[in-house]
Every structure is written in structure tokens, then in C-alpha cells.
Backbone as a printed PyTorch tensor [residue, N CA C, xyz], in Angstrom:
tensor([[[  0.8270,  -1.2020,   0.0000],
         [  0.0000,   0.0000,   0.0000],
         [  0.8580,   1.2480,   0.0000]],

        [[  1.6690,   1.1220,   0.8390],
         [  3.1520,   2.7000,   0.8460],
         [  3.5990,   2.4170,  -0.1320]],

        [[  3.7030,   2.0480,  -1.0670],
         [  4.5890,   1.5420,  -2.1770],
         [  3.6340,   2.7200,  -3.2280]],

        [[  2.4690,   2.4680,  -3.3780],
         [  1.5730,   3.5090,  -4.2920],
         [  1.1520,   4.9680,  -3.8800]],

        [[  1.1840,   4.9810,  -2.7420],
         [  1.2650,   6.3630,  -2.1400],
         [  2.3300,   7.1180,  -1.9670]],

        [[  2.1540,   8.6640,  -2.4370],
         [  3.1870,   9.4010,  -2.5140],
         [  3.3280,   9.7410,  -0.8630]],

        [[  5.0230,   9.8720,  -0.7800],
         [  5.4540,  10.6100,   0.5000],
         [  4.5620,  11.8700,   1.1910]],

        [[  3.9690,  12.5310,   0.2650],
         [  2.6150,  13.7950,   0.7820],
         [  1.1530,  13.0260,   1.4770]],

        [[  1.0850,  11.4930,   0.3100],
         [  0.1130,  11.1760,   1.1470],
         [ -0.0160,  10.2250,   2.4610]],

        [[  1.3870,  10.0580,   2.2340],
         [  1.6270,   9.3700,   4.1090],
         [  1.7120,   9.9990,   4.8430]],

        [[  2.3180,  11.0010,   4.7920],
         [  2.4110,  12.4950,   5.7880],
         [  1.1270,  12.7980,   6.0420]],

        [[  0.1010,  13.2660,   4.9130],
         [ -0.9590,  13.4290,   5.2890],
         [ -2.1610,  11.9700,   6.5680]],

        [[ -1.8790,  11.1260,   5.9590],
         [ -2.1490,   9.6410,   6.7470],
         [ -1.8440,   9.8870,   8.0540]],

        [[ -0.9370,  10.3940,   8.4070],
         [ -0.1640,  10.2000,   9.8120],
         [ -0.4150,  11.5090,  10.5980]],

        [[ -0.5830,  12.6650,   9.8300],
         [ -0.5060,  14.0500,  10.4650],
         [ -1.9020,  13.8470,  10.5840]],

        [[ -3.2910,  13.6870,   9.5690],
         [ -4.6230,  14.1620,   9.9270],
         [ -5.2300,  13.7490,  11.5500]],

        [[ -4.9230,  12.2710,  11.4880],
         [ -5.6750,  11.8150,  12.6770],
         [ -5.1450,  12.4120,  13.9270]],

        [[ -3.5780,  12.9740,  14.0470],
         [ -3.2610,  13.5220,  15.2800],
         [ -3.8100,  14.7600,  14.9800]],

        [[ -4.1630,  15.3590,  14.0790],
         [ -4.7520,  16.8370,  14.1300],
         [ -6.0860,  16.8960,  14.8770]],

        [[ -6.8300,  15.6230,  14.3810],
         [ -7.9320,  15.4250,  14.7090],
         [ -8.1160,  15.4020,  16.6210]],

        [[ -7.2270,  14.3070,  17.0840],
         [ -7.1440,  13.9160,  18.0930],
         [ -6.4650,  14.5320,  18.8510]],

        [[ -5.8210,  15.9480,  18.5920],
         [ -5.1260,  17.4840,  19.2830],
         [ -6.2400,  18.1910,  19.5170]],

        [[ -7.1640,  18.7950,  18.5760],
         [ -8.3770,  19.3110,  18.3210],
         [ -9.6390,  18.4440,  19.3720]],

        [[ -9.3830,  17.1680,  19.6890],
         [-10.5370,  17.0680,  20.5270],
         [-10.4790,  17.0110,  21.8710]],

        [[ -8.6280,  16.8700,  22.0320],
         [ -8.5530,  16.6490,  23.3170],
         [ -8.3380,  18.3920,  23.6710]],

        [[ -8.2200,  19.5500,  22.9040],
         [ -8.3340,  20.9130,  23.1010],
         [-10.0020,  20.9410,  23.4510]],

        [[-11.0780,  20.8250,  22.6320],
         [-11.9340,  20.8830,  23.0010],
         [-12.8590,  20.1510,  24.1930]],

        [[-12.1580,  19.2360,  24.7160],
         [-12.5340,  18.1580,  25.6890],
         [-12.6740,  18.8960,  27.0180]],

        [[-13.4560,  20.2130,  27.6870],
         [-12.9510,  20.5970,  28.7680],
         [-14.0460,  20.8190,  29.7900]],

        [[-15.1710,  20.2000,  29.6140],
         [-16.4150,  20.1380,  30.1420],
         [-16.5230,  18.9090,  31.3380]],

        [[-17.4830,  19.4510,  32.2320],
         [-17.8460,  18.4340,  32.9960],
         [-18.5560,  17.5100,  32.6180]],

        [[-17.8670,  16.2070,  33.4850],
         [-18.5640,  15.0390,  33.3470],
         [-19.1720,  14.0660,  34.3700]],

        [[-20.9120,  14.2290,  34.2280],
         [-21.6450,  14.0740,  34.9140],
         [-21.2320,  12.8520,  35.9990]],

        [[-21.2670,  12.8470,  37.4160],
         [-21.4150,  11.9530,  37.5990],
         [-19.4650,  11.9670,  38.2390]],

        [[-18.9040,  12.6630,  38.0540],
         [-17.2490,  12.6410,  38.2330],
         [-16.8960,  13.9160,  38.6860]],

        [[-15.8040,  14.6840,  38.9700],
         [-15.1890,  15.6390,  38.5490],
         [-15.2760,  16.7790,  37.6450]],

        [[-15.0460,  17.9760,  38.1060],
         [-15.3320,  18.8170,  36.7590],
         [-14.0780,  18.8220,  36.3550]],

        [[-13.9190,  18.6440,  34.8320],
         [-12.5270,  18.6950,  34.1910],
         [-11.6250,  20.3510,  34.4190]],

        [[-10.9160,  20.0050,  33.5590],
         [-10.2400,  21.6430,  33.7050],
         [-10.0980,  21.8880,  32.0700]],

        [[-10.9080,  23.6540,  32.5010],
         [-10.9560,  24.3200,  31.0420],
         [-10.2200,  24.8420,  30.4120]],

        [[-10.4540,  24.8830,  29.3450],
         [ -9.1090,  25.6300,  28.2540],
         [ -8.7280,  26.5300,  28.7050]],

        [[ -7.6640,  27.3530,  28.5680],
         [ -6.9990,  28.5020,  28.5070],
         [ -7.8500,  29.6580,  28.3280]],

        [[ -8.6200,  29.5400,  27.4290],
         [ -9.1510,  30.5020,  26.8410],
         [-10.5860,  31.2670,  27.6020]],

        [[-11.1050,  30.0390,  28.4870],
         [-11.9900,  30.0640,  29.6150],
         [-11.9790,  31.0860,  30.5500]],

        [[-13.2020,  31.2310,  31.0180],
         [-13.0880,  32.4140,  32.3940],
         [-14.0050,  31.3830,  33.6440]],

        [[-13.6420,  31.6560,  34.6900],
         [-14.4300,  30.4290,  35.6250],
         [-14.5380,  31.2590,  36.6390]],

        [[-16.1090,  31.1810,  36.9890],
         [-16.3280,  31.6250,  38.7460],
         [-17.0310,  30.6210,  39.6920]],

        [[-17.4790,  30.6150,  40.3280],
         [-17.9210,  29.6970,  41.2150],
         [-18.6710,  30.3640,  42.5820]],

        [[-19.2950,  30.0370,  42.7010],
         [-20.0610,  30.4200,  44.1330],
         [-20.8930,  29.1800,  45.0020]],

        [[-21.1150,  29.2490,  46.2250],
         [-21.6460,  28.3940,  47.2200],
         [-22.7290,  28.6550,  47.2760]],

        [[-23.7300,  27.4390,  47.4270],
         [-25.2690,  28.1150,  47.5420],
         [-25.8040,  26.7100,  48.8670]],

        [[-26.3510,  27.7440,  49.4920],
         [-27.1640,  26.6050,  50.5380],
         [-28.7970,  26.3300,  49.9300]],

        [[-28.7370,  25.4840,  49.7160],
         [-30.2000,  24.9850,  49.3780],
         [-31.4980,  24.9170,  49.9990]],

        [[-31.4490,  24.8850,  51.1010],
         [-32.8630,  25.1310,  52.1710],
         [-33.0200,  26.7970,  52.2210]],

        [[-32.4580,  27.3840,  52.2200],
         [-33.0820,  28.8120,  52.0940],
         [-32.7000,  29.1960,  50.2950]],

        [[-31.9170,  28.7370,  49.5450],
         [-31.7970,  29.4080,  47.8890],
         [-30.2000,  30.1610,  48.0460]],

        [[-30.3280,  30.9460,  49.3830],
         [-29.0090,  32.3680,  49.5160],
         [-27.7410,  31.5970,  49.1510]],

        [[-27.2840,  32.6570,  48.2550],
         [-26.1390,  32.1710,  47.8930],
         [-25.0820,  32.3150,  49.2010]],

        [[-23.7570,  31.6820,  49.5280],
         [-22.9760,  31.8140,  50.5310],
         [-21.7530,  32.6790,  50.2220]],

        [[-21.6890,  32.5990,  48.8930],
         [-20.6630,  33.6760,  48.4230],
         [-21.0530,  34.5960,  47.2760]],

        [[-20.6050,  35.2870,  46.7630],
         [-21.1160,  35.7570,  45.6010],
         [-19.6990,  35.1690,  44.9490]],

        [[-19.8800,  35.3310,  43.0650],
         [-19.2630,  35.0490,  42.2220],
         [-17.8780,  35.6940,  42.0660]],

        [[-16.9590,  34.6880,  41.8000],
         [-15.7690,  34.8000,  42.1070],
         [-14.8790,  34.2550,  41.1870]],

        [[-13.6670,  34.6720,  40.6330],
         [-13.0790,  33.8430,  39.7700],
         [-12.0980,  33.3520,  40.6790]],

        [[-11.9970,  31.4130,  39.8400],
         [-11.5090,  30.8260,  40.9270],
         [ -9.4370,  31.2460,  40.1640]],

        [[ -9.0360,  30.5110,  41.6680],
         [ -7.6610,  30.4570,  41.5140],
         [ -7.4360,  29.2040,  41.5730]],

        [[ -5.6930,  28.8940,  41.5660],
         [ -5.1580,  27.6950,  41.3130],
         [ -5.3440,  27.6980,  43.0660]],

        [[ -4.8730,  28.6860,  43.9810],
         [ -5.2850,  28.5000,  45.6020],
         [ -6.7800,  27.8850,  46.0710]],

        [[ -6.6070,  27.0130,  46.5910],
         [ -7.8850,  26.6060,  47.3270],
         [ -8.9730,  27.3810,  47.8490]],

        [[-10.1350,  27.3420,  46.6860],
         [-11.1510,  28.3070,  46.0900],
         [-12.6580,  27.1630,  46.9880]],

        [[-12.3920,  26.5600,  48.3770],
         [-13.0680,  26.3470,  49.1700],
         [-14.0560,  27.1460,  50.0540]],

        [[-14.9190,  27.0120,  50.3480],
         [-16.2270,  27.6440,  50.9850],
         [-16.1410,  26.9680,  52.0480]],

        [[-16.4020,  26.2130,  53.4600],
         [-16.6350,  25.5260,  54.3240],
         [-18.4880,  25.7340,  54.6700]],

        [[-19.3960,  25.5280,  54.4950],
         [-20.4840,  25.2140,  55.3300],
         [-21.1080,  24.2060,  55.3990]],

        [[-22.5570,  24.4150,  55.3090],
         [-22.9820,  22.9520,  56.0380],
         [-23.0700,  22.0850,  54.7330]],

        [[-23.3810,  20.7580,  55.3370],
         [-23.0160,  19.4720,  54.3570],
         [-23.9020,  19.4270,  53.1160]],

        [[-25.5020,  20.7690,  53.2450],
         [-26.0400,  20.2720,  52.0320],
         [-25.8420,  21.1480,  51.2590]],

        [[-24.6120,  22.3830,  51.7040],
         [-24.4300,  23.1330,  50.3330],
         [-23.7050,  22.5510,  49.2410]],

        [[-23.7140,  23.2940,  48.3930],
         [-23.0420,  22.8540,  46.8460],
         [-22.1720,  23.8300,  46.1040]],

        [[-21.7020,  23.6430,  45.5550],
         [-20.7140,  24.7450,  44.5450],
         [-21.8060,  24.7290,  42.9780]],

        [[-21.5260,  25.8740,  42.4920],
         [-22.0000,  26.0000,  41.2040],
         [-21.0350,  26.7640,  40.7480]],

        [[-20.0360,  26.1690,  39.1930],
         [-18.9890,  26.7230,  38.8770],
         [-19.5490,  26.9750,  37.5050]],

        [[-19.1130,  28.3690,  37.0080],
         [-19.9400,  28.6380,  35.6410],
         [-18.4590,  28.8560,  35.3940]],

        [[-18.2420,  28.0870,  34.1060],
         [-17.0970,  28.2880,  32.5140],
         [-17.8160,  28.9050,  31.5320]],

        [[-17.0880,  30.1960,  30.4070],
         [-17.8560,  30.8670,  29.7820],
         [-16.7340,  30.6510,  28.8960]],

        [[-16.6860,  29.9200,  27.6540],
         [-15.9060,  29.6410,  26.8670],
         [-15.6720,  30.4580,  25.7880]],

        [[-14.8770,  31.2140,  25.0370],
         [-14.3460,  31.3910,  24.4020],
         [-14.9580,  32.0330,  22.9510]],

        [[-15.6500,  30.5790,  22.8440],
         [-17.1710,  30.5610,  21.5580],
         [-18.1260,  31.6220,  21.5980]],

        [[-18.4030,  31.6540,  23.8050],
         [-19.0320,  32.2900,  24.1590],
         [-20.3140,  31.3220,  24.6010]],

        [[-20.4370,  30.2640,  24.9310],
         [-20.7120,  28.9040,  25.6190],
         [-20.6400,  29.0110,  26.9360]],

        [[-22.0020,  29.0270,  27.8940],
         [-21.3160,  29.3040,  29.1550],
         [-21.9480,  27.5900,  29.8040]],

        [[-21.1510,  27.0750,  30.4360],
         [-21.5330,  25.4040,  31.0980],
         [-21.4230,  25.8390,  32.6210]],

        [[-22.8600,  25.2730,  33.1990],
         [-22.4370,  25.4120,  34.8810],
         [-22.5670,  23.9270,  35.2770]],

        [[-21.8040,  23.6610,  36.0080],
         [-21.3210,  22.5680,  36.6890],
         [-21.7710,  22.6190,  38.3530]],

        [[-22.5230,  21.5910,  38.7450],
         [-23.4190,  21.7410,  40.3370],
         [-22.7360,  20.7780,  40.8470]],

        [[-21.9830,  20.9850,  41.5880],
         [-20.8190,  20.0820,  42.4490],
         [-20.6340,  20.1050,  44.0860]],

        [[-21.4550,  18.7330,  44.2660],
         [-21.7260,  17.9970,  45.5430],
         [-20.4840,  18.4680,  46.7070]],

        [[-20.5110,  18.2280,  47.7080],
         [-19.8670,  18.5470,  48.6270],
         [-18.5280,  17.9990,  48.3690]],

        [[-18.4750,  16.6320,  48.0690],
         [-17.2800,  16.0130,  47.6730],
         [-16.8340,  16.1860,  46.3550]],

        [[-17.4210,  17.5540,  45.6900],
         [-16.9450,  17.8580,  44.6730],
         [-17.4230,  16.8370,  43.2060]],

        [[-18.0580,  16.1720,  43.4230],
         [-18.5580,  15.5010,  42.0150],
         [-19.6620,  16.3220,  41.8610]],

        [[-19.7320,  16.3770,  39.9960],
         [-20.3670,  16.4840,  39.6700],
         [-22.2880,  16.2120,  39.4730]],

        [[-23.1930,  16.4480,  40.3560],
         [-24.8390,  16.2410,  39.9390],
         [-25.5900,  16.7520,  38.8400]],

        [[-24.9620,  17.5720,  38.3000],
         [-25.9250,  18.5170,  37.1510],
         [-24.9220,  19.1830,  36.4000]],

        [[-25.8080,  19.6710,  35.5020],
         [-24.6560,  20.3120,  34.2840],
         [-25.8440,  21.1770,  34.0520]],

        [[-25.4830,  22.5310,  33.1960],
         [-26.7110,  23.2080,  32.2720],
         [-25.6060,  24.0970,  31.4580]],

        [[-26.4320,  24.4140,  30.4000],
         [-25.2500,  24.8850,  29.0560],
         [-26.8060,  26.0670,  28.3980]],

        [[-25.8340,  26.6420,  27.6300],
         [-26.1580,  28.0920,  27.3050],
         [-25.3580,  28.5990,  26.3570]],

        [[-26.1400,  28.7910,  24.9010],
         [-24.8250,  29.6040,  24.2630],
         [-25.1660,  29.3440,  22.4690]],

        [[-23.9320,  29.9620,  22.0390],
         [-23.9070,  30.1220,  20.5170],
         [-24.0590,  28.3830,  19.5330]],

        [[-22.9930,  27.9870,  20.6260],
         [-22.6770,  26.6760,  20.0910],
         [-22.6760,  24.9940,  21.0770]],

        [[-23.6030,  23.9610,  20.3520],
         [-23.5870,  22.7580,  21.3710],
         [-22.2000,  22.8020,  21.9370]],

        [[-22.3570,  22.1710,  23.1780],
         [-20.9830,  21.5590,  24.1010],
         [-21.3390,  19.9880,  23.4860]],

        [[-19.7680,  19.6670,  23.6320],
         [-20.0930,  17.9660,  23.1810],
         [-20.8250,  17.5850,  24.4680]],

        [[-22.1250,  16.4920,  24.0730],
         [-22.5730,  15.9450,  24.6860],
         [-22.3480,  14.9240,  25.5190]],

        [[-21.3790,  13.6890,  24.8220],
         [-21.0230,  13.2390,  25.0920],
         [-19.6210,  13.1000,  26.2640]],

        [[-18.8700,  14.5660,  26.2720],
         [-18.3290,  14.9820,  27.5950],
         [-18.9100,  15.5610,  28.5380]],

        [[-20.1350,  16.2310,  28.6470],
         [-20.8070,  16.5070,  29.4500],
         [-21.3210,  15.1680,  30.2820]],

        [[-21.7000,  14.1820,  29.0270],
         [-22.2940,  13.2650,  30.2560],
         [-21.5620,  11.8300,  30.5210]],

        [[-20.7290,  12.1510,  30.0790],
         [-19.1480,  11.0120,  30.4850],
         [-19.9180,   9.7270,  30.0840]],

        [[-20.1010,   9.1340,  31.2770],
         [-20.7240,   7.4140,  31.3010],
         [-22.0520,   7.2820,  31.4060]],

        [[-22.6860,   8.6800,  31.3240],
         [-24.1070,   8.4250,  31.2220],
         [-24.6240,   8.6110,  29.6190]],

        [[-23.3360,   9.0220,  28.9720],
         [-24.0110,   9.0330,  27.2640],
         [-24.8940,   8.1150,  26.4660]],

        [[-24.1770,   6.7690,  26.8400],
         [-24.9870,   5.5130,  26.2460],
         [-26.3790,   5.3250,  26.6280]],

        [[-26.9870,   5.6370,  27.7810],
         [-28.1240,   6.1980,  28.5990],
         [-28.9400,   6.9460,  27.8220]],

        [[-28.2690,   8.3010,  27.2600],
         [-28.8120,   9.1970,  26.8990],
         [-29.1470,   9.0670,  25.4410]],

        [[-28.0750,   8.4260,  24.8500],
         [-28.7920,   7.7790,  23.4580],
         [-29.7380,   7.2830,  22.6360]],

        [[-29.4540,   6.3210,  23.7520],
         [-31.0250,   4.8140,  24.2670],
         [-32.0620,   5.8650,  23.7930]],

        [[-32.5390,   7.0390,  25.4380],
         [-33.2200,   7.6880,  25.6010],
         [-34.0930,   8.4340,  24.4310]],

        [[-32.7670,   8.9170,  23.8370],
         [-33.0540,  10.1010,  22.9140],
         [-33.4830,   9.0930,  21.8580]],

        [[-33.3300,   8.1600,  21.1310],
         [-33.5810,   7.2270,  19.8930],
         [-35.2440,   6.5130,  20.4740]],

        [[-35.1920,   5.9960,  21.7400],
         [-36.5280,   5.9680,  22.1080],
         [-37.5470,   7.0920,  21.6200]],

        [[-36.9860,   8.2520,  22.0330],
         [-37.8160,   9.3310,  22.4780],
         [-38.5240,   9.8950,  20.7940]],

        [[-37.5330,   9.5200,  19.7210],
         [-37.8260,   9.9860,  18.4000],
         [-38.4610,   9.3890,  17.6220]],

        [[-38.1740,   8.0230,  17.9990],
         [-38.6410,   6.9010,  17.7260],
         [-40.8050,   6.6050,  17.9950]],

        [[-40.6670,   7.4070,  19.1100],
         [-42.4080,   7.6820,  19.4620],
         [-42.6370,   8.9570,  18.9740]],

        [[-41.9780,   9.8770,  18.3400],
         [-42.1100,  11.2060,  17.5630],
         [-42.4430,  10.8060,  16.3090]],

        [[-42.3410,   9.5830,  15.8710],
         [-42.0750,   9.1320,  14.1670],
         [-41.1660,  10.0150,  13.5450]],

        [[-39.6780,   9.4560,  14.6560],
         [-38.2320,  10.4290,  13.7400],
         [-38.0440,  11.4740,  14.3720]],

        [[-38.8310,  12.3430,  14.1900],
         [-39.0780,  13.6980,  13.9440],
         [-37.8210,  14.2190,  15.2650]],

        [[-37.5930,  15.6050,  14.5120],
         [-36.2050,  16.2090,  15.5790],
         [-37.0000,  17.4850,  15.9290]],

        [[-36.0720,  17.6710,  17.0170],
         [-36.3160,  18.8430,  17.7940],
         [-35.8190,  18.5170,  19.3440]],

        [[-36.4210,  19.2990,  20.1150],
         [-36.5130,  19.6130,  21.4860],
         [-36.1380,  18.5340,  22.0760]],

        [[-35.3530,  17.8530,  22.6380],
         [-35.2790,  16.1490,  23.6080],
         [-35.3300,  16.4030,  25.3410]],

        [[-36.0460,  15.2200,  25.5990],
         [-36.4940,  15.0680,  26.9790],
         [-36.2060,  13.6490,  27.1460]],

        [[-34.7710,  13.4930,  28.3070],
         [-35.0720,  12.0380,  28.7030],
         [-34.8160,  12.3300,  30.4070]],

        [[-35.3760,  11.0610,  30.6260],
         [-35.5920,  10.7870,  31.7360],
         [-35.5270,   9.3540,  31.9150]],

        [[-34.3840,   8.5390,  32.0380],
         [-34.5630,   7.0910,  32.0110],
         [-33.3110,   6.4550,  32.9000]],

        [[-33.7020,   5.6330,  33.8430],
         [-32.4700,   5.4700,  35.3460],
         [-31.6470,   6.0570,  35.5450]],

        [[-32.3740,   6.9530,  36.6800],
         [-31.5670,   7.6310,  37.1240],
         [-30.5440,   8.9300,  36.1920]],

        [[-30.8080,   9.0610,  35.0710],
         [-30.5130,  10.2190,  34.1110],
         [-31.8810,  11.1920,  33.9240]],

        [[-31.4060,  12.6480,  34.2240],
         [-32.3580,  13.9320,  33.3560],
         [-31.8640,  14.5740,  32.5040]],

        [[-31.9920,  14.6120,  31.0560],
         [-31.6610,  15.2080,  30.2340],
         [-32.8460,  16.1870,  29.3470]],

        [[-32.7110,  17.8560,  29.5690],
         [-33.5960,  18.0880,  28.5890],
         [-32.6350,  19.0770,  27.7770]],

        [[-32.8440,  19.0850,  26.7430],
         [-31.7270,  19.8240,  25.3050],
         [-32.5560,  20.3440,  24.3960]],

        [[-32.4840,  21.6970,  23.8260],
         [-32.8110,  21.7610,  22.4410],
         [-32.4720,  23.0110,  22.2900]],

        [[-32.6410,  23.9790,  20.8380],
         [-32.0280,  25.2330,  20.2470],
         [-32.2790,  25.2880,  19.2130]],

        [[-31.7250,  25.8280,  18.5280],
         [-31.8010,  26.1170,  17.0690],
         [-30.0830,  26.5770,  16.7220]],

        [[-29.2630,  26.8630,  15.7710],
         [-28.1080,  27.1310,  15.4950],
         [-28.4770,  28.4830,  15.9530]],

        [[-26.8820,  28.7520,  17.0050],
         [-26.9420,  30.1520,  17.4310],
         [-27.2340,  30.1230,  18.7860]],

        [[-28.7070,  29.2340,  19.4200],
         [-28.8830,  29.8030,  20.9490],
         [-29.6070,  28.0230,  20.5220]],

        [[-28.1210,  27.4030,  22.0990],
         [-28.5330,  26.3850,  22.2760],
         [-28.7320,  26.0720,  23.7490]],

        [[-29.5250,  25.3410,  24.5540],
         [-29.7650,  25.4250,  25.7730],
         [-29.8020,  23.5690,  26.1830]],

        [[-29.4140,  23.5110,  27.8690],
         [-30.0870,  22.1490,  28.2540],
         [-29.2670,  21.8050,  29.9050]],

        [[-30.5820,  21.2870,  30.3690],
         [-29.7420,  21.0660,  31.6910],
         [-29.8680,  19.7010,  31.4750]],

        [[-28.7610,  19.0250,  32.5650],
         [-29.0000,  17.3700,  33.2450],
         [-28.6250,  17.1110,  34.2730]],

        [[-28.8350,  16.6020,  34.9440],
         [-28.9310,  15.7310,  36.5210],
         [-29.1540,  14.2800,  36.7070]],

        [[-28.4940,  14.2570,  37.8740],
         [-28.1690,  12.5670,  38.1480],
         [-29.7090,  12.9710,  39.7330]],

        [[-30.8570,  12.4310,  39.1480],
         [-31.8390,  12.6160,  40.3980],
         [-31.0390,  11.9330,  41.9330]],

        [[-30.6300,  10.6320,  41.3880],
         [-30.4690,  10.3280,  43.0780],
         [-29.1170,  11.1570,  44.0230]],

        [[-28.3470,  11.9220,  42.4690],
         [-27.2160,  12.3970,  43.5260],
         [-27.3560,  14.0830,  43.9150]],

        [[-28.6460,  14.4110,  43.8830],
         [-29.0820,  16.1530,  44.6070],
         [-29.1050,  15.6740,  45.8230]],

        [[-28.4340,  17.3310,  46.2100],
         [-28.0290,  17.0080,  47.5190],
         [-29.3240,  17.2290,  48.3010]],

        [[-29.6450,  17.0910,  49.4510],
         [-30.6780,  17.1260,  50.6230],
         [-30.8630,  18.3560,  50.4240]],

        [[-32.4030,  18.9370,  49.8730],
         [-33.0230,  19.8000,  49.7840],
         [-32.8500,  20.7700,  47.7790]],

        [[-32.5170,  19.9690,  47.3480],
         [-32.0760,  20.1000,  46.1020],
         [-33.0850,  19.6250,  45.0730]],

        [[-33.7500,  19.8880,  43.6000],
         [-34.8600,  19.5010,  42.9640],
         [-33.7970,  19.6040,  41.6600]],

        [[-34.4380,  18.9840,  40.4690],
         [-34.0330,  19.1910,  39.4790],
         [-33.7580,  21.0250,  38.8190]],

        [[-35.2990,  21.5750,  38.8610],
         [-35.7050,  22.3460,  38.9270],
         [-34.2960,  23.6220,  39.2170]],

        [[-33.4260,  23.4900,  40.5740],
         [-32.4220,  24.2220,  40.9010],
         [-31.3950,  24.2240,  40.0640]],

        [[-31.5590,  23.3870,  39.0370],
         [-30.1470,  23.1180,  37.8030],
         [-30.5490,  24.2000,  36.8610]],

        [[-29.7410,  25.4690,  36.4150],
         [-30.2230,  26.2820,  35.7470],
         [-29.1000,  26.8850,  34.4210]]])
């Protein structure tokens, strides 16, 4: 097979797929449900604030975090909500449990976030869901709503202004609703 291909097109062979696979691991910087929030590009701006959930009040106001320990201390059912405003101009908030995992995600903006990094190991879930869900539409696209073990996913937009929250129901913290994912 190298024998018929010119030296430009092995180069090309060998250079595309790492271009490809530079390009996704640049774009790869979203939370993933259910884990950790990753760490965002360069190009990112990140704040974060504490919110106690039985009264709504936030515990801090918005703050951009540092590489210094950007900790809150209160009680066990508050949560962090860290908003990334990307670059595109994409803003992803990330609702992160006391121990810092991820429960919810919600996105906002010009352009989809990959889906599939948003919802790490719950994608295959959400697939199912969504192919069910179109599948009783006869096809038809638009707006998606799943809701199927223990996954909430609702998504839709148009090019330009795309929107969608999700949540892991059993992991809101004590006094927490879907509803608070915004």
C-alpha cells in the first residue's frame, strides 16, 4: 500500500488523525456528569459560588476561581455551582456535591458543548433515551427530553442559541430539585 502512495500522502495519513485527536482533546474541557469537573481551556473564564439549598441564599457571591484553594466551608447540604464561559461564548455550569462531584450540568450559548463529555458514562443512557424518544415522535427532531435510570436530560435550540440542563436525580443534595439546575 506505501509503495503507491506518494510521501505527501503518508504524511498526510499520519498528520490528519493527530490533528484530529489534538483538536478534541483541546476541546474536551467540560464536565462530566457523575465525576469531577474537568479543567478548562486557557481561553476560559471560571467563577464559582456556594449556595445553601434550604433557604436558595447564595454563601458567596461570584468569584473567579484560583489555582489557591477556592473552598467555601459550610454545612453538608451546600453545593458549589462553577460557571465556565468559553471562548465561543458557551457558558456550562457545573453543580458540584460537597465532595466535589459532579450532579448537574446546564449549558447556554452560541454553540452545542459535546454531549457526550458533558455526560461522560451516562451518554450511552442518553442515546437509548433520545432514539426511544424519536422513535415515538415518528423520527421527527427537535426539542429532547429524557428521563430514564436515574438520568435527566432536557436539550434543544436552534443554530446560534442552544440550551439544556441534566442531573443525576439520586445524587441532589438534601433539599435540592431538578428544577435548581439552571
Amino acid at each position: 500500500m506505501w509503495s503507491r502512495v506518494g510521501r505527501a500522502g503518508r504524511l498526510t495519513a499520519l498528520v490528519l488523525p493527530c490533528s484530529f485527536l489534538a483538536l478534541a482533546a483541546a476541546q474536551s474541557a467540560h464536565a462530566a456528569l457523575g465525576s469531577a469537573p474537568l479543567t478548562p481551556p486557557s481561553d476560559a473564564s471560571v467563577s464559582s459560588r456556594v449556595v445553601q439549598p434550604a433557604s436558595g441564599a447564595t454563601q458567596s457571591v461570584m468569584r473567579a476561581e484560583s489555582s489557591a484553594a477556592s473552598s467555601t466551608s459550610s454545612a453538608s447540604t451546600s453545593y458549589t455551582v462553577r460557571e465556565t464561559t468559553f471562548g465561543n461564548g458557551t457558558v456550562v455550569r457545573e453543580y458540584l456535591s460537597s465532595s466535589g462531584a459532579v450532579f448537574g450540568i446546564s449549558w447556554h450559548g452560541p454553540q452545542m458543548p459535546d454531549i457526550s463529555d458533558l455526560l461522560g458514562s451516562y451518554f450511552p443512557q442518553y442515546v437509548a433515551g433520545v432514539k426511544a424518544a424519536r422513535a415515538a415522535r415518528g423520527n421527527a427532531r427537535g426539542p429532547v427530553s429524557v428521563d430514564v435510570s436515574g438520568l435527566v436530560v432536557h436539550s434543544g435550540g436552534h443554530m446560534g442559541a442552544f440550551s439544556g440542563v441534566a442531573w443525576l436525580p439520586s445524587a441532589l443534595p438534601s433539599g435540592v430539585s431538578g428544577s435548581d439546575i439552571k
